[in-house]
Backbone as a chain_set.jsonl record, in Angstrom:
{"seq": "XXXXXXXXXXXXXXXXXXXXXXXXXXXXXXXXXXXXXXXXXXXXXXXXXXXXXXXXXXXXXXXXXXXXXXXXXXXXXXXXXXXXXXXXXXXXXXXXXXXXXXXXXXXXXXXXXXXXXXXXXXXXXXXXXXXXXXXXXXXXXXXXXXXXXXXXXXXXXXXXXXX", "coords": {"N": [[0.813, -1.192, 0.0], [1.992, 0.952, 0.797], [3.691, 1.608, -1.08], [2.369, 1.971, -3.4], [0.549, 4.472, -2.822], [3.768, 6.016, -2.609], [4.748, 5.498, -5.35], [2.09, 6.886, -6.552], [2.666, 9.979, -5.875], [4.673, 10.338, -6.792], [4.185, 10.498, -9.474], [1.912, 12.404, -9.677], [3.796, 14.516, -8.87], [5.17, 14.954, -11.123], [3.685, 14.845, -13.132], [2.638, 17.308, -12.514], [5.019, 18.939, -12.816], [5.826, 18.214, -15.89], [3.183, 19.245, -16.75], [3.941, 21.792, -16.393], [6.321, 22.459, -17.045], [5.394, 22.197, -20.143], [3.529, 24.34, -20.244], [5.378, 26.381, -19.966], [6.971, 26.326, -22.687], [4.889, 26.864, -24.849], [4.511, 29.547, -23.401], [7.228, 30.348, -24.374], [7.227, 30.186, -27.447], [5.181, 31.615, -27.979], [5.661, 33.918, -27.454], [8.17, 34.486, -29.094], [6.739, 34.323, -31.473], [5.515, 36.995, -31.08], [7.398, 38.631, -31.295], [8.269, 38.246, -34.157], [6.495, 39.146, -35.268], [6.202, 41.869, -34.958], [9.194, 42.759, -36.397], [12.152, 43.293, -37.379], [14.895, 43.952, -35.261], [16.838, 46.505, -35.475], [19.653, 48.44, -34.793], [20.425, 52.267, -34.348], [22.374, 53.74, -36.083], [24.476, 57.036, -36.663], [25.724, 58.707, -39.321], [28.363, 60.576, -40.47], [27.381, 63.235, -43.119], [29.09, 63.764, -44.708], [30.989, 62.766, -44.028], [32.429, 59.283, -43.464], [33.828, 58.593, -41.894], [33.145, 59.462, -39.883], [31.139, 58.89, -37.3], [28.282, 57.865, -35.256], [27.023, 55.976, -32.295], [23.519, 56.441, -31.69], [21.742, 57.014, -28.859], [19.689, 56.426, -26.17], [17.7, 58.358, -23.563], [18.472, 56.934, -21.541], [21.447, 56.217, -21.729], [21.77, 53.869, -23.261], [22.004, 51.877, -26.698], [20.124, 53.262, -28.858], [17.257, 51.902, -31.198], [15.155, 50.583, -33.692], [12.132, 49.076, -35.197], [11.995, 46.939, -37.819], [11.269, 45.753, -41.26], [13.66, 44.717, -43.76], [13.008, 45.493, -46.848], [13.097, 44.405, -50.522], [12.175, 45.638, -52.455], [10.958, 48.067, -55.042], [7.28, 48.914, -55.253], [5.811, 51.211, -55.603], [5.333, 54.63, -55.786], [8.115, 56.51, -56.119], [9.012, 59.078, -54.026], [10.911, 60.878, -52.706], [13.72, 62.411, -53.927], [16.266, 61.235, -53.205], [19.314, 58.719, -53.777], [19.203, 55.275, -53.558], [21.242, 53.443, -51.731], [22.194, 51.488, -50.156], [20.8, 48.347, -48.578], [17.327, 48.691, -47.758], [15.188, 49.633, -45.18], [12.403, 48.993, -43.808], [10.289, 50.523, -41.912], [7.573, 51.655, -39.797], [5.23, 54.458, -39.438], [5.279, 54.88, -36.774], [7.467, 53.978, -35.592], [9.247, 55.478, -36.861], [8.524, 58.248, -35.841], [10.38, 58.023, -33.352], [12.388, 58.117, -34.306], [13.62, 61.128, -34.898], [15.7, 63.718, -34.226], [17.727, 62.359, -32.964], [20.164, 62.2, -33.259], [22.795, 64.289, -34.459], [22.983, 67.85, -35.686], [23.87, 67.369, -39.458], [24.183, 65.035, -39.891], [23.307, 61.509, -40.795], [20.891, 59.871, -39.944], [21.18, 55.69, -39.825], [19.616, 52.744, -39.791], [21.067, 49.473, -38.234], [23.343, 46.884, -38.109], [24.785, 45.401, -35.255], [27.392, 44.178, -35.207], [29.103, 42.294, -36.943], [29.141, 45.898, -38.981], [26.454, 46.897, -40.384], [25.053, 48.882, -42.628], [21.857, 50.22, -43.448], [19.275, 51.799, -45.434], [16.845, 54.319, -44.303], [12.671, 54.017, -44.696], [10.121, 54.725, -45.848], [6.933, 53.974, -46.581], [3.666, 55.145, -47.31], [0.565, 54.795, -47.031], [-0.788, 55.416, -49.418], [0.767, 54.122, -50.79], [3.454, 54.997, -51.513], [6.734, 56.094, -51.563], [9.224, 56.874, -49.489], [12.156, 57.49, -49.434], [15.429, 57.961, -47.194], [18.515, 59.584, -46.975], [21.548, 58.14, -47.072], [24.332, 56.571, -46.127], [26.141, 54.028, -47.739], [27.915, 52.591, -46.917], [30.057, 52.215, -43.912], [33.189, 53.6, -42.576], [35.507, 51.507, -41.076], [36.934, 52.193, -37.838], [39.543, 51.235, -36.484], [41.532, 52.552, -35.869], [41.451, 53.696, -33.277], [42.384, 53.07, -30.361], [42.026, 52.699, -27.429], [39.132, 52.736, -26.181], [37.21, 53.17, -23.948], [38.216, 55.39, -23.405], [37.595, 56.996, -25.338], [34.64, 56.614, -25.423], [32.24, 58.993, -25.993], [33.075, 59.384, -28.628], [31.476, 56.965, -29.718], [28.731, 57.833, -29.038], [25.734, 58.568, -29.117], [23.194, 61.361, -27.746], [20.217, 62.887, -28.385], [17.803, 65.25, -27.89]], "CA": [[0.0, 0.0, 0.0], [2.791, 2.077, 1.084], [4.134, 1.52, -2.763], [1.377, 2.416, -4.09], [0.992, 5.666, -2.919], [4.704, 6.675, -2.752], [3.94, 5.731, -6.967], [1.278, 8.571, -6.823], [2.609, 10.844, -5.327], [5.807, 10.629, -7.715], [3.157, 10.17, -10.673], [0.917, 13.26, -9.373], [4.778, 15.723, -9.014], [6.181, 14.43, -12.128], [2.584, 15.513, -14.578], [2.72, 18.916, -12.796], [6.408, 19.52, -13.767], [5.207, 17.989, -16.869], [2.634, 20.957, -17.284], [4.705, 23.329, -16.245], [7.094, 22.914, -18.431], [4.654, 21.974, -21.7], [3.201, 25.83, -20.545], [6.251, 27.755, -20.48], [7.249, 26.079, -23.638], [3.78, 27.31, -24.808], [4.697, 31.275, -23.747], [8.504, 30.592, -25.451], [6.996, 30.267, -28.772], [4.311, 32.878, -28.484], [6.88, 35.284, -27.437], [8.632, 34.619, -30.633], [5.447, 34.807, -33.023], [4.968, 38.256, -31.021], [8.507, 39.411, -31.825], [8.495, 38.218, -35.778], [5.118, 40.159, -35.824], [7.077, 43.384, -34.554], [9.688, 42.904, -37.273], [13.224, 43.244, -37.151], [15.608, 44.869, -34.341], [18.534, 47.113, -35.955], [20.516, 49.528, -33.707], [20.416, 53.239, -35.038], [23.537, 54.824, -36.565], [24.305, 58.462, -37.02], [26.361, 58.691, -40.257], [28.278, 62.329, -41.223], [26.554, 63.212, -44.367], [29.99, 64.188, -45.477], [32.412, 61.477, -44.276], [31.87, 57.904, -43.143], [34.542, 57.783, -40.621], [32.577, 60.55, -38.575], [29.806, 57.965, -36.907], [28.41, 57.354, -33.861], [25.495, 55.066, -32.449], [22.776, 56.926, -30.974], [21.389, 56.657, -27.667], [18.158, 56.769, -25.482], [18.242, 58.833, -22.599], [19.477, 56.087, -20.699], [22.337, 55.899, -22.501], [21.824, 52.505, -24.445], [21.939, 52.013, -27.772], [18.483, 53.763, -30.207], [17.159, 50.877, -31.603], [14.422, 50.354, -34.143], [11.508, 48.089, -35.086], [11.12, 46.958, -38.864], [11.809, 44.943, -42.057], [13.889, 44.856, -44.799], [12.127, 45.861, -47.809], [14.012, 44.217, -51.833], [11.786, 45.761, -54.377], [9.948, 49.366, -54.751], [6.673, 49.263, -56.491], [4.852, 52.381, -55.584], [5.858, 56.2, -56.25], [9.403, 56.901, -55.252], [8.853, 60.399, -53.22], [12.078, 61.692, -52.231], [15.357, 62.168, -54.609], [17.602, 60.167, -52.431], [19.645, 57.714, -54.338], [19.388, 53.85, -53.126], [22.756, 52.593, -51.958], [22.266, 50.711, -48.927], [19.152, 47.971, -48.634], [16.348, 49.398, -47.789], [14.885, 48.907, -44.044], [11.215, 49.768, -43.832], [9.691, 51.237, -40.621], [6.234, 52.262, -39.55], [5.128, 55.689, -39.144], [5.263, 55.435, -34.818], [8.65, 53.657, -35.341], [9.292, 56.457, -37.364], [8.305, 59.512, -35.136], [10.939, 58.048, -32.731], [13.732, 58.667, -34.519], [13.863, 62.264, -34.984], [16.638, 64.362, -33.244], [18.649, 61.198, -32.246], [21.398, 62.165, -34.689], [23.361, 65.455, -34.436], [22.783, 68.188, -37.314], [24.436, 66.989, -40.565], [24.104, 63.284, -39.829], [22.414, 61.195, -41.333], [20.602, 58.158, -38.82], [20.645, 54.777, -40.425], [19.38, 51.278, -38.835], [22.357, 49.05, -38.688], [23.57, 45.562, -37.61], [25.611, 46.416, -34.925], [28.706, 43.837, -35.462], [30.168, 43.911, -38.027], [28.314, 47.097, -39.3], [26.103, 46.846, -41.816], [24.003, 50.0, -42.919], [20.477, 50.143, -44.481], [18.658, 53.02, -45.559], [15.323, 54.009, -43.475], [11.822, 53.833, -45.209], [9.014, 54.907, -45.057], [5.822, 53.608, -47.642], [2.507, 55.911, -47.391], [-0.861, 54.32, -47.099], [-1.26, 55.666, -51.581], [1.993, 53.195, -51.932], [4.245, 56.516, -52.069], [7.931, 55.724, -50.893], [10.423, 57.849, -48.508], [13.441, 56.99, -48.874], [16.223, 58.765, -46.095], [19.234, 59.64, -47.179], [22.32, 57.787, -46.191], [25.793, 55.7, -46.927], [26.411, 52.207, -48.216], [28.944, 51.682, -45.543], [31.178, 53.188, -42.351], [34.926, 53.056, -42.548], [36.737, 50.711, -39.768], [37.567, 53.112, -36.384], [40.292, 50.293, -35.555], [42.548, 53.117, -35.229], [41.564, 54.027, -31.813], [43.26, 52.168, -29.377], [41.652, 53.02, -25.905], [37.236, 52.688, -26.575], [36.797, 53.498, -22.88], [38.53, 56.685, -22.983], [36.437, 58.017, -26.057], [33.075, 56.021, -25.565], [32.131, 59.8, -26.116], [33.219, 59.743, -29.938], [30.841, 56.168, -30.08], [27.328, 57.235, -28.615], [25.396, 60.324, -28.77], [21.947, 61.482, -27.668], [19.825, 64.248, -28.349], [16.426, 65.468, -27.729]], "C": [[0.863, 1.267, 0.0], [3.788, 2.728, -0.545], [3.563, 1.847, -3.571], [0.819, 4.06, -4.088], [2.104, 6.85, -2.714], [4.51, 7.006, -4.991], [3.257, 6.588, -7.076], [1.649, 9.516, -6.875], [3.783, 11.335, -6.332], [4.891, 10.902, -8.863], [2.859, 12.152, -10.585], [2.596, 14.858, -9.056], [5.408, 15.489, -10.404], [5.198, 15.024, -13.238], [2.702, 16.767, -13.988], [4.104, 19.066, -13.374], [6.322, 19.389, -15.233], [4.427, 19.429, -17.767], [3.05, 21.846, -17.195], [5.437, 23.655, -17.172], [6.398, 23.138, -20.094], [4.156, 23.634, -21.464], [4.242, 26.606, -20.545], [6.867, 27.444, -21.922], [6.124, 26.621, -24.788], [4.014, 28.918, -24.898], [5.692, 31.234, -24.482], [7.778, 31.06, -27.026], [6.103, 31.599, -29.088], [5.208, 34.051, -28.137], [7.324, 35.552, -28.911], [8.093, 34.505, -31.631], [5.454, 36.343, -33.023], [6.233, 38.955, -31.54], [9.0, 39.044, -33.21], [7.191, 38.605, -35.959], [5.683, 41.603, -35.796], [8.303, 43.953, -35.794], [10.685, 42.371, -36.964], [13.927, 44.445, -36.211], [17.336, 45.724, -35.515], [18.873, 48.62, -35.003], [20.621, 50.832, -35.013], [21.854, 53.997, -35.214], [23.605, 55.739, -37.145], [25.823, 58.76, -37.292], [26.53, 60.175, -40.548], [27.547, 62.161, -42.132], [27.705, 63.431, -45.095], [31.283, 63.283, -45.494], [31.783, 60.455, -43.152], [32.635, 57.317, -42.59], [33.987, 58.299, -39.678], [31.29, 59.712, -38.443], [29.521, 57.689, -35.796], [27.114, 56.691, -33.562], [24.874, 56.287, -31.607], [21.972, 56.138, -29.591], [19.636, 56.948, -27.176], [18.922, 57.291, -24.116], [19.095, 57.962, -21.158], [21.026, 54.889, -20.819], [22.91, 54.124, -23.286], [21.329, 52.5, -25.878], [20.538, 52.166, -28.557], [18.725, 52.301, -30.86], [15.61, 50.905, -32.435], [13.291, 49.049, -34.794], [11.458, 48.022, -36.884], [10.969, 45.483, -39.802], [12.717, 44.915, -43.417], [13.45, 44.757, -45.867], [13.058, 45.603, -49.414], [13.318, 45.143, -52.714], [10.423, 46.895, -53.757], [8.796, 49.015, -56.124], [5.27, 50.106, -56.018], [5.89, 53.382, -56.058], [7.398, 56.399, -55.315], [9.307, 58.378, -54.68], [9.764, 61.497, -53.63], [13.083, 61.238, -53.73], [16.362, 61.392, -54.301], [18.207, 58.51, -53.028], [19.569, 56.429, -53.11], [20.938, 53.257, -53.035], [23.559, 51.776, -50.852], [21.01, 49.614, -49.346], [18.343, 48.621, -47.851], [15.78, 48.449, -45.909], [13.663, 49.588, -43.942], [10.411, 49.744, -42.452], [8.211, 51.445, -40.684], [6.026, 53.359, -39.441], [5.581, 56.164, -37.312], [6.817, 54.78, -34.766], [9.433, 55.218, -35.829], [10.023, 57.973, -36.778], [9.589, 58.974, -34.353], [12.624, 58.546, -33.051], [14.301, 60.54, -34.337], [14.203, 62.685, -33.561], [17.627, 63.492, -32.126], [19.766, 61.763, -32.335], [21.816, 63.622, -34.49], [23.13, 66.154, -35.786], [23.95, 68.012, -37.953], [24.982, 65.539, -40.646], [23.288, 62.764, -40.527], [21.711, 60.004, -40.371], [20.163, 57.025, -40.18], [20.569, 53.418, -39.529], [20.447, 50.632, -39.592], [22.544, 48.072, -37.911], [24.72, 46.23, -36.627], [27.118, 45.554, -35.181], [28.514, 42.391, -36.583], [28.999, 44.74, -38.49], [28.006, 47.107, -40.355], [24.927, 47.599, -41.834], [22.775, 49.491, -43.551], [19.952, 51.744, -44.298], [16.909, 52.493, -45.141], [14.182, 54.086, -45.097], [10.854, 54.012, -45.633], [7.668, 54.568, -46.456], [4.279, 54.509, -46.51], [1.254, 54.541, -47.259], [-1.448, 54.423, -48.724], [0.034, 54.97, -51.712], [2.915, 54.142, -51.91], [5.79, 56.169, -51.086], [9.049, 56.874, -50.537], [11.301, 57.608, -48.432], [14.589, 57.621, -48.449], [17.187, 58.656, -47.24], [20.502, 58.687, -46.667], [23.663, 57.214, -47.179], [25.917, 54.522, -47.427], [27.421, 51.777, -47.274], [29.6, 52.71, -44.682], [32.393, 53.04, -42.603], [35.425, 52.802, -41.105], [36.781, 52.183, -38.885], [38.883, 52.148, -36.117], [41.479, 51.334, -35.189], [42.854, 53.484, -33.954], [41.763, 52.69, -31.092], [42.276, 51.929, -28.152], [39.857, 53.094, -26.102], [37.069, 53.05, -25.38], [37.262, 54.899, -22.537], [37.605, 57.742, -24.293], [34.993, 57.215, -26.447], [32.192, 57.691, -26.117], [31.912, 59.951, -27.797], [31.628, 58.127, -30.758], [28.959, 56.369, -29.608], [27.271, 58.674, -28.057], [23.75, 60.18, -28.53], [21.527, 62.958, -27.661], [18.288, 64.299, -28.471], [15.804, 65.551, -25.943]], "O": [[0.609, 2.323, -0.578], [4.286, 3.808, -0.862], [4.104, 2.092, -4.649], [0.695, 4.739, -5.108], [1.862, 8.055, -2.645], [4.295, 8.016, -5.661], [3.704, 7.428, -7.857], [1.247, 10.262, -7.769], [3.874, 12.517, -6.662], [5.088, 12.078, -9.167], [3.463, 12.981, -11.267], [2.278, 16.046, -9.077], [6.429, 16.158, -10.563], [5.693, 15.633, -14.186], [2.901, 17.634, -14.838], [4.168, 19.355, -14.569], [6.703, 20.348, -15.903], [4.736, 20.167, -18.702], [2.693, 22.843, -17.822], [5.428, 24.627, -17.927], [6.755, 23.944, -20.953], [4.35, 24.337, -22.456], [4.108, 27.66, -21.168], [7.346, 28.458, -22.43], [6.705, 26.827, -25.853], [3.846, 29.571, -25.928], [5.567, 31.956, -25.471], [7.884, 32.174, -27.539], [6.209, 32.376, -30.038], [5.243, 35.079, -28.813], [6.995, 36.463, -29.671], [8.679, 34.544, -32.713], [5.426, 37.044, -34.035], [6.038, 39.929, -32.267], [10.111, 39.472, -33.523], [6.739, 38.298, -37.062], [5.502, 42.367, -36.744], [8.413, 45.136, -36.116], [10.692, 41.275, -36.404], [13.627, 45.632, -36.339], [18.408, 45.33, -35.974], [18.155, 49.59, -34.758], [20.813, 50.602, -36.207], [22.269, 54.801, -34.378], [22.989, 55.776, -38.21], [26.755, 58.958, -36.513], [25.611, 60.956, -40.79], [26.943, 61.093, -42.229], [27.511, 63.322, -46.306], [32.162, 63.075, -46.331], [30.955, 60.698, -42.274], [32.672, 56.092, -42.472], [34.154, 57.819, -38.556], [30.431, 59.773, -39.323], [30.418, 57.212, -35.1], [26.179, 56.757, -34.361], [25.597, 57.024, -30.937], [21.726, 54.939, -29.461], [18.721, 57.524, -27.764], [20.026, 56.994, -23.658], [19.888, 58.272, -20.268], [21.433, 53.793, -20.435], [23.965, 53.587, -23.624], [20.297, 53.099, -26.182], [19.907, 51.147, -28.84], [19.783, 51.694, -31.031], [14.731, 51.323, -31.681], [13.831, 47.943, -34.819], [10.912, 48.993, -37.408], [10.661, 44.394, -39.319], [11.979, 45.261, -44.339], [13.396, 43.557, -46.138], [13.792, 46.559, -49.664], [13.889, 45.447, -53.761], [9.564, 46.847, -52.876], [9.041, 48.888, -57.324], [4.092, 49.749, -56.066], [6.98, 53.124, -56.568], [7.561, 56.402, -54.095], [9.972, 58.969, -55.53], [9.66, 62.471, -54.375], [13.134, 60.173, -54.345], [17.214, 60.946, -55.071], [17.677, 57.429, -52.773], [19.848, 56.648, -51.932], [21.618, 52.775, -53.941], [24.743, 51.504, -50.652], [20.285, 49.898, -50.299], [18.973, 49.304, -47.044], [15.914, 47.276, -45.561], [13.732, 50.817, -43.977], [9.939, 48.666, -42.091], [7.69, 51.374, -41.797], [7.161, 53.761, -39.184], [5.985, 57.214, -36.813], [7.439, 55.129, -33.762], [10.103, 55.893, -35.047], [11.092, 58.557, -36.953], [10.426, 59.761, -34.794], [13.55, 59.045, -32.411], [15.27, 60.933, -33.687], [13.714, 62.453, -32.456], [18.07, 63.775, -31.012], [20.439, 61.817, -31.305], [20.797, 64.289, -34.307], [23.062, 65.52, -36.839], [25.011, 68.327, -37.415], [25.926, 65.073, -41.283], [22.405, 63.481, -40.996], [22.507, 59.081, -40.201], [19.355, 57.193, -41.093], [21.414, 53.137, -38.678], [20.813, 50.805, -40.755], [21.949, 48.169, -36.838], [25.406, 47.208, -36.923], [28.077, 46.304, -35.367], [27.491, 41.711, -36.667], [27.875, 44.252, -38.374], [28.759, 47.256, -41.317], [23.904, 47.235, -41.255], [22.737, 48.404, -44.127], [20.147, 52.563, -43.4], [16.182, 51.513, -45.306], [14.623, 54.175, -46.243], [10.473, 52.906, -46.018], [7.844, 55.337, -47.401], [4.079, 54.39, -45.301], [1.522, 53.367, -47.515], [-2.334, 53.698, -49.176], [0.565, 55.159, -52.806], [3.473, 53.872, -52.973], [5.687, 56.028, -49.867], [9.585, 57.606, -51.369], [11.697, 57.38, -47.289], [15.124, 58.074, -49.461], [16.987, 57.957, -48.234], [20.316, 58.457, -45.472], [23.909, 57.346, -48.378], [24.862, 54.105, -46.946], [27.631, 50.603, -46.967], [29.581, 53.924, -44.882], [32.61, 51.888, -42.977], [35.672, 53.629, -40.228], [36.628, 53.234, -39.506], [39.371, 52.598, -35.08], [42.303, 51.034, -34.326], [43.977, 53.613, -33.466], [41.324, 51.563, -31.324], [41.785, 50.805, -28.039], [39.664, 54.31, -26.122], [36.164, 53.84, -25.648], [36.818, 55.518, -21.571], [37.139, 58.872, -24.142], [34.426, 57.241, -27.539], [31.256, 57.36, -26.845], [30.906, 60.47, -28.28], [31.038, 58.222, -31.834], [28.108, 55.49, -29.74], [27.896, 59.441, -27.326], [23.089, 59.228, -28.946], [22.122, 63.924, -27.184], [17.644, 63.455, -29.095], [14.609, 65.739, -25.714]]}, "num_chains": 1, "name": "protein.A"}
């Protein structure tokens, strides 16, 4: 008898751990439906407009790296808007992802979403509700920093905030 319900009692802790785990395995996945519904994460870089060694990441007031929500976008087929040549891929944003950017970036920067290692640019996005396409200005690439030696003495030259 005494075998019988030590057996239970193992039985009856062994299906809850059971459920426990089958439900957090359960939120894992819906987490990660909800964050490939959101898009893609790329860290915001603020590119001179005039040279492409002058770069720095932008910040949130709590000095961690600006970061945006979108997707990369291959092929335009609405109204191109803006003049701005194509010479990055294309990273396409929402309008409220959007609004956040402005005044990250120091004047005569340009902000572009960017992988953060190794560094790989995209130009921002923006498609209209009539199909009508925005496309930012920006670079096709950054040139290497490896010259600086010391990153803790000019974290300063790597990460700016404004607004």
């Amino acid at each position: 008898m005494k075998t019988l319900k030590l057996g239970m009692a193992l039985l009856v802790i062994f299906s809850q751990f059971y459920a426990y785990s089958s439900k957090s395995n359960k939120n894992d996945s819906f987490n990660n439906q909800q964050k490939s519904k959101l898009g893609e994460k790329k860290y915001l870089l603020c590119v001179h407009k005039d040279n492409s060694f002058d770069y720095i990441w932008a910040t949130t007031k709590d000095r961690s790296v600006a970061y945006v929500m979108g997707e990369p976008h291959h092929a335009i087929s609405g109204e191109v808007v803006t003049k701005n040549a194509v010479v990055a891929e294309l990273f396409v944003v929402g309008k409220s992802e959007a609004k956040k950017l402005f005044n990250l970036c120091p004047e005569d920067y340009y902000i572009q979403p960017a992988d953060y290692y190794p560094i790989k640019l995209y130009q921002l996005l923006l498609i209209s509700k009539e199909n009508k396409y925005y496309i930012f200005p920006g670079h096709a690439e950054v040139e290497n920093i490896n010259q600086i030696e010391n990153k803790e003495a000019t974290d300063d030259l790597f990460f700016a905030y404004r607004g």
